[in-house]
Backbone as a chain_set.jsonl record, in Angstrom:
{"seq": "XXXXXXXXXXXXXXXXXXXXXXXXXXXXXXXXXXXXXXXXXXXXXXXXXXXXXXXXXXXXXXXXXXXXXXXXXXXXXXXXXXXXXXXXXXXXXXXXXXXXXXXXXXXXXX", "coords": {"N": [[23.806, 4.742, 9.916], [21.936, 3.865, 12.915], [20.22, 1.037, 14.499], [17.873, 1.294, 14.12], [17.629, 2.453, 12.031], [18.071, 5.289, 11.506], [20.415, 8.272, 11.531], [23.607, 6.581, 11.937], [24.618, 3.157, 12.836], [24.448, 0.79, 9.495], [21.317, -1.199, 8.62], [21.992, -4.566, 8.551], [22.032, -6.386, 5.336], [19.484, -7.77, 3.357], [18.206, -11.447, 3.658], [18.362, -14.372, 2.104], [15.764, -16.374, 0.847], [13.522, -17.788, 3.543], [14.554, -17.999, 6.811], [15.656, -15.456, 8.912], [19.42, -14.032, 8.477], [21.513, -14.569, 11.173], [22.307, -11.881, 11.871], [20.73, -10.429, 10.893], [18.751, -11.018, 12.162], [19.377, -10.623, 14.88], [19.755, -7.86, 14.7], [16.902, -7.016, 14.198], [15.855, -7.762, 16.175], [17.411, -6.209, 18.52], [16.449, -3.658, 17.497], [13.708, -3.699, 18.094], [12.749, -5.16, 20.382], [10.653, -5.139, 21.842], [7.085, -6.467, 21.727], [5.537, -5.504, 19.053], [2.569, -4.757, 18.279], [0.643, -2.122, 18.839], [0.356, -0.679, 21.732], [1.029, -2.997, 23.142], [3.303, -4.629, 25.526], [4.866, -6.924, 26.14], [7.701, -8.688, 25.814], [9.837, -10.09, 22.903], [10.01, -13.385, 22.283], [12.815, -15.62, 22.458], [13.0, -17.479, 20.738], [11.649, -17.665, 17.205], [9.185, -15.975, 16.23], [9.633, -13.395, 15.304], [8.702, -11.557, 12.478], [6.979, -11.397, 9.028], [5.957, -8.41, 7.563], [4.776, -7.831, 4.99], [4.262, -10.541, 3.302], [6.506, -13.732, 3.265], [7.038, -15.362, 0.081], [6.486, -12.931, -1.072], [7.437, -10.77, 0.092], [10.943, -9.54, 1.308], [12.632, -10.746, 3.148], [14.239, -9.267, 5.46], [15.596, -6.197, 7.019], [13.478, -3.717, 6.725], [11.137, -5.32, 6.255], [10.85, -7.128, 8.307], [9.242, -7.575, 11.71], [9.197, -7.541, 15.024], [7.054, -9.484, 17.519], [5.032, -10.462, 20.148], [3.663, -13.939, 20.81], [1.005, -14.272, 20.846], [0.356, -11.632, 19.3], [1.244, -12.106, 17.155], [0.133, -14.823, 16.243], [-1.813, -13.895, 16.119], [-1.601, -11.752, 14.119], [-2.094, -13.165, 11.801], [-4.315, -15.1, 11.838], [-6.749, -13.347, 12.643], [-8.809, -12.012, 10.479], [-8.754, -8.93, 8.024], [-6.955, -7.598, 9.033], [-4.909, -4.93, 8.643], [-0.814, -4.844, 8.142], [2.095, -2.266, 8.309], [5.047, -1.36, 7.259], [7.99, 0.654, 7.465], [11.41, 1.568, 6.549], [12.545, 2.587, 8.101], [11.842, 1.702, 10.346], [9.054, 2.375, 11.197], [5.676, 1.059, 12.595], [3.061, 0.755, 11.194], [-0.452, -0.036, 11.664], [-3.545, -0.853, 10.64], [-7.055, -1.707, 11.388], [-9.885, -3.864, 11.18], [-12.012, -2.105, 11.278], [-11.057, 0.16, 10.035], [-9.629, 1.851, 11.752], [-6.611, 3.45, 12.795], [-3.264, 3.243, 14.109], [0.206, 3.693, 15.219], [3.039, 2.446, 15.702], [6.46, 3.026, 16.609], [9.998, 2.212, 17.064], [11.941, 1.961, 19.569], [13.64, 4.96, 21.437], [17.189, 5.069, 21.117]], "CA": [[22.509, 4.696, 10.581], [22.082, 3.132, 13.964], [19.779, 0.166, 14.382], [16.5, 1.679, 13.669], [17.669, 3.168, 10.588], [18.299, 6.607, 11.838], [22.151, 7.94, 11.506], [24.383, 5.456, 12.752], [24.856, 1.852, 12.384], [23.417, 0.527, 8.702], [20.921, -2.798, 9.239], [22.882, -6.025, 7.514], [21.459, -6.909, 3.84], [18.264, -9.139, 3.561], [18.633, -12.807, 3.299], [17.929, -14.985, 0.879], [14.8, -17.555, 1.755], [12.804, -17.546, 4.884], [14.831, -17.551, 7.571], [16.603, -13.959, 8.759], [20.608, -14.43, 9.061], [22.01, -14.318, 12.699], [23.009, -10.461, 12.445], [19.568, -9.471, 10.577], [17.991, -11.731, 13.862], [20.126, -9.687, 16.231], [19.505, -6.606, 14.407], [15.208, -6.929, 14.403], [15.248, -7.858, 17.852], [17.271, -5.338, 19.551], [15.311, -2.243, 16.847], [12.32, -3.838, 18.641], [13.026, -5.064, 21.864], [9.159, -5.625, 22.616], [6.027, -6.792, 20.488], [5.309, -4.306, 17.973], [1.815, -4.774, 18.32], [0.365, -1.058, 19.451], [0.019, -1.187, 23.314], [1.609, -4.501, 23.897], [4.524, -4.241, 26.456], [5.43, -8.253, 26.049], [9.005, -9.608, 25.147], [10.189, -10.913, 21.729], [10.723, -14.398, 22.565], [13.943, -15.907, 22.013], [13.335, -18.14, 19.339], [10.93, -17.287, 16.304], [8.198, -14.753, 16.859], [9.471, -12.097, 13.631], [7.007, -11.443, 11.081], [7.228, -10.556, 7.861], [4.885, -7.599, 7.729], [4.972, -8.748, 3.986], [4.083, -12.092, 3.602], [7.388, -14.286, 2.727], [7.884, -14.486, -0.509], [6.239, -11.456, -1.734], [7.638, -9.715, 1.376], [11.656, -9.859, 1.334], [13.752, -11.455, 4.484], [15.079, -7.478, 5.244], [15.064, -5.474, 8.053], [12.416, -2.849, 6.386], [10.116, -6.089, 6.296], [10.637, -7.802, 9.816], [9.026, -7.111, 13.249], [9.178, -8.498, 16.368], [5.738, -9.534, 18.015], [4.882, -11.525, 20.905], [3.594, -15.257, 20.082], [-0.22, -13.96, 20.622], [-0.15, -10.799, 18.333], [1.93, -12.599, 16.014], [-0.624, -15.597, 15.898], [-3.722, -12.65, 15.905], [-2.094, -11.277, 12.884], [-2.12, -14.702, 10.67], [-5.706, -15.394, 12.265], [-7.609, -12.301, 12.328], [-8.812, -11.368, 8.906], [-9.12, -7.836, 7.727], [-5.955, -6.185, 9.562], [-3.276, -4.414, 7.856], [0.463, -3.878, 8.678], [2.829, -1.842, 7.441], [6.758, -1.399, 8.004], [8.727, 1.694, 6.944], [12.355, 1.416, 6.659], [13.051, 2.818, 9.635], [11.268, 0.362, 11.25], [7.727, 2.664, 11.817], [5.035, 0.257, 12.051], [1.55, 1.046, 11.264], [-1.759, -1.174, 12.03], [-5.137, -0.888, 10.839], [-8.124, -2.281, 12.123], [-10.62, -4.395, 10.061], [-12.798, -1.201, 10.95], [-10.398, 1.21, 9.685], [-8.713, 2.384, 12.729], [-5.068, 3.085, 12.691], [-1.873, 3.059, 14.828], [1.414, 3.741, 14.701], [4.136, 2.434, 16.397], [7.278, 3.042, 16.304], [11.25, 1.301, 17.579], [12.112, 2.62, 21.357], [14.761, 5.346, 21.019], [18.44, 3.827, 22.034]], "C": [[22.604, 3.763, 11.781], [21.129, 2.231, 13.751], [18.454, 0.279, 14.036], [16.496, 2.631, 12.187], [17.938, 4.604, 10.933], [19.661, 6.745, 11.984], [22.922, 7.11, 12.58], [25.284, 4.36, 11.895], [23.619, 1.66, 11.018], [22.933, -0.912, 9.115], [21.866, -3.46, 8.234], [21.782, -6.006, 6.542], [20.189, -8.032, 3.871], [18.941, -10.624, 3.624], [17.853, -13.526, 2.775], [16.838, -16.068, 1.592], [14.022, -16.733, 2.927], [13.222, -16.89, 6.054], [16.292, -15.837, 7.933], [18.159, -14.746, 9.443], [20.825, -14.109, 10.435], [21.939, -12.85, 12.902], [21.999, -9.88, 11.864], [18.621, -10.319, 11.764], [18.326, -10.475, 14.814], [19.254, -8.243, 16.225], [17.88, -6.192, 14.383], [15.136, -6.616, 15.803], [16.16, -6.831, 18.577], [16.892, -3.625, 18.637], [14.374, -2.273, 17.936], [11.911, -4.022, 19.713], [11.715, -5.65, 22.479], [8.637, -5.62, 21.117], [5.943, -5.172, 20.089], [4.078, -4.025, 18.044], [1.299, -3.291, 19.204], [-0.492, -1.601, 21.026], [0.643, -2.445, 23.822], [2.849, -4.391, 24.448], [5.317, -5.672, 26.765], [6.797, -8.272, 25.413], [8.915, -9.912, 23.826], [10.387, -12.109, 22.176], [11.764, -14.615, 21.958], [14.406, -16.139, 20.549], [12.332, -17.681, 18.438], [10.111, -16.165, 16.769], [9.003, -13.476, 15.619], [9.057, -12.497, 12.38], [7.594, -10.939, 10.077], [5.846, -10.344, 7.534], [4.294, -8.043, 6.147], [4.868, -9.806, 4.094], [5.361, -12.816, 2.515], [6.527, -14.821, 1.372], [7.398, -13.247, -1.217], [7.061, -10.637, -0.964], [9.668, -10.284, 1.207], [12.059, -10.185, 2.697], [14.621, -9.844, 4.952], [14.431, -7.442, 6.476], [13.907, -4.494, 8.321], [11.468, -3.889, 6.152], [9.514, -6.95, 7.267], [10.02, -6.835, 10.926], [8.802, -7.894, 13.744], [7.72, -8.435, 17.274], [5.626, -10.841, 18.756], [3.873, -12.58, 20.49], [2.099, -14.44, 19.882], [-0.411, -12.916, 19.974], [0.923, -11.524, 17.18], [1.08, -13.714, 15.711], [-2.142, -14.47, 15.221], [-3.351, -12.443, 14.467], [-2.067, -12.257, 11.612], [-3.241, -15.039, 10.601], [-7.006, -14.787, 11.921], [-7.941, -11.844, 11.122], [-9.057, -10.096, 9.286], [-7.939, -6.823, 8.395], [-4.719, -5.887, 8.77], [-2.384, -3.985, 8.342], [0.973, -3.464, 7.921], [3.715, -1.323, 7.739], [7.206, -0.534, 6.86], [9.829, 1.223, 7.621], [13.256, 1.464, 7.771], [12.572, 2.565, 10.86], [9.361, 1.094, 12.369], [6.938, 1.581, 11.369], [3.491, 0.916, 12.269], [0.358, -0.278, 11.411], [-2.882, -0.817, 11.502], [-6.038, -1.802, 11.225], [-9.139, -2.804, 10.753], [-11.723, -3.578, 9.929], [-12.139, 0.288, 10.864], [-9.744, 1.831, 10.542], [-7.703, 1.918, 12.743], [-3.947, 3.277, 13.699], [-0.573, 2.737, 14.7], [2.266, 3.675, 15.681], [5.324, 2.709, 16.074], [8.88, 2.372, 17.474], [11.587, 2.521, 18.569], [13.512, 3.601, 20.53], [16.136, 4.656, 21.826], [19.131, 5.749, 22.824]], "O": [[23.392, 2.825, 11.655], [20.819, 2.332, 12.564], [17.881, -0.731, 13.628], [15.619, 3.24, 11.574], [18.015, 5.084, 9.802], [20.318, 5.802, 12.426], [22.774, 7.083, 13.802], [26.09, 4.427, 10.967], [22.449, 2.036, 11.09], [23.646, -1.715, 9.718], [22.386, -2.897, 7.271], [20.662, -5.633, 6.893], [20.238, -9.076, 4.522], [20.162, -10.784, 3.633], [16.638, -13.395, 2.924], [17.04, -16.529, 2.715], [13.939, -15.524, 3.145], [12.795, -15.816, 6.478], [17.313, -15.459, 7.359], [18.245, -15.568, 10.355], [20.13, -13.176, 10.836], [21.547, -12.455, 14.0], [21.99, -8.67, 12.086], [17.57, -9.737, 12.033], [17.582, -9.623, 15.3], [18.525, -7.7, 17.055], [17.625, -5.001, 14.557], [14.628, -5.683, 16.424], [15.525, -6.438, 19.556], [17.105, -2.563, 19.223], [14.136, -1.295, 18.645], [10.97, -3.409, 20.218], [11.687, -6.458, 23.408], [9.078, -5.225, 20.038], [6.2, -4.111, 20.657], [3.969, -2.809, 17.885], [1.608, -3.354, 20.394], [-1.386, -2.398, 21.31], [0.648, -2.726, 25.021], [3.661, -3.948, 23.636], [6.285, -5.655, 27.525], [6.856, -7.743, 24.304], [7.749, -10.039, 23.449], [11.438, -11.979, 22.803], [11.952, -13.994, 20.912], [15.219, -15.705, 19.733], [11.776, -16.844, 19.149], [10.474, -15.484, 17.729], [8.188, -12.601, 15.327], [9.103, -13.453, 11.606], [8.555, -10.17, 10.113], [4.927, -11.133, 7.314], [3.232, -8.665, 6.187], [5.399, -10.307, 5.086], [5.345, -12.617, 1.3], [5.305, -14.742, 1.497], [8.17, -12.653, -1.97], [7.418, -9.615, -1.55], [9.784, -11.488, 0.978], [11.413, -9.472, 3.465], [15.751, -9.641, 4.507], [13.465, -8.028, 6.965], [13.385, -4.288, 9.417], [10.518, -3.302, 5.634], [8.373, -7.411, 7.316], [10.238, -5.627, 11.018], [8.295, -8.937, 13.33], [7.337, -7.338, 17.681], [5.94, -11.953, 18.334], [3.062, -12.117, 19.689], [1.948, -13.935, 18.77], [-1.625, -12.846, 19.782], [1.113, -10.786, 16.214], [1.154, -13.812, 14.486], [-2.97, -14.444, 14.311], [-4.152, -12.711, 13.571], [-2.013, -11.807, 10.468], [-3.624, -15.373, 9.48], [-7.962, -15.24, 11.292], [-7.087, -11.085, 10.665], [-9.454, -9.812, 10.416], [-7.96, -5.594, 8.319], [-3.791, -6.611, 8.41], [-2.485, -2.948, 8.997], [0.771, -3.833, 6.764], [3.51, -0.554, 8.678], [6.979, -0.752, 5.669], [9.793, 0.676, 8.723], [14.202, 0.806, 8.203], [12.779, 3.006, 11.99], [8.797, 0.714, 13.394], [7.1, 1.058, 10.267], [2.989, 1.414, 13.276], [0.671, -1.444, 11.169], [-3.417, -0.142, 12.382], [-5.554, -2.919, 11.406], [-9.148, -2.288, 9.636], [-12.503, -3.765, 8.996], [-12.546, 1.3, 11.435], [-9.016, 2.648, 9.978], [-7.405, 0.724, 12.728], [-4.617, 4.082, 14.346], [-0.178, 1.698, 14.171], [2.387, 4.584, 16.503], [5.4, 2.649, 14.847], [8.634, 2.135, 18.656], [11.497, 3.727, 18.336], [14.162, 3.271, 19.538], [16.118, 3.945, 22.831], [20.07, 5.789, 23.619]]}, "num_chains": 1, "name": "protein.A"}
């Protein structure tokens, strides 16, 4: 599977704890490339900024649980009550709205 889970390259193995290993880092950020957030066309920053769509530890340290989101939709979704994400393996991400409206993003093709 290549980096979005589709045939190719397979992602590296979760990691244990919080933080994602170097090569499941690598491997989020170039799936994602930009915030995940539907419509947002912002950068990943360098350093932190991936989510676990899952909340650590219910949520595992894995590539089917990370996305990359710029600092302000990555603060919105800790902040905002009532929104739901949700990360398929192959890195589709869905959104709802705290009034039920949904959106689906998905990882740029390579």
């Amino acid at each position: 599977h290549d980096l979005t889970g589709r045939p190719g390259l397979t992602p590296p193995g979760p990691t244990p704890g919080y933080r994602p290993s170097a090569a499941l880092d690598r491997h989020v950020r170039a799936r994602d490339r930009r915030c995940r957030f539907p419509g947002c066309r912002r950068r990943v920053p360098k350093a932190g900024e991936l989510d676990h769509v899952r909340t650590w530890p219910d949520g595992e340290t894995s590539a089917a649980n990370l996305a990359g989101f710029c600092t302000s939709h990555h603060r919105g979704k800790h902040q905002a009550p009532g929104w739901h994400h949700e990360l398929t393996p192959d890195g589709t991400l869905t959104v709802t709205t705290p009034t039920g409206l949904t959106a689906v993003t998905e990882p740029p093709p390579y």
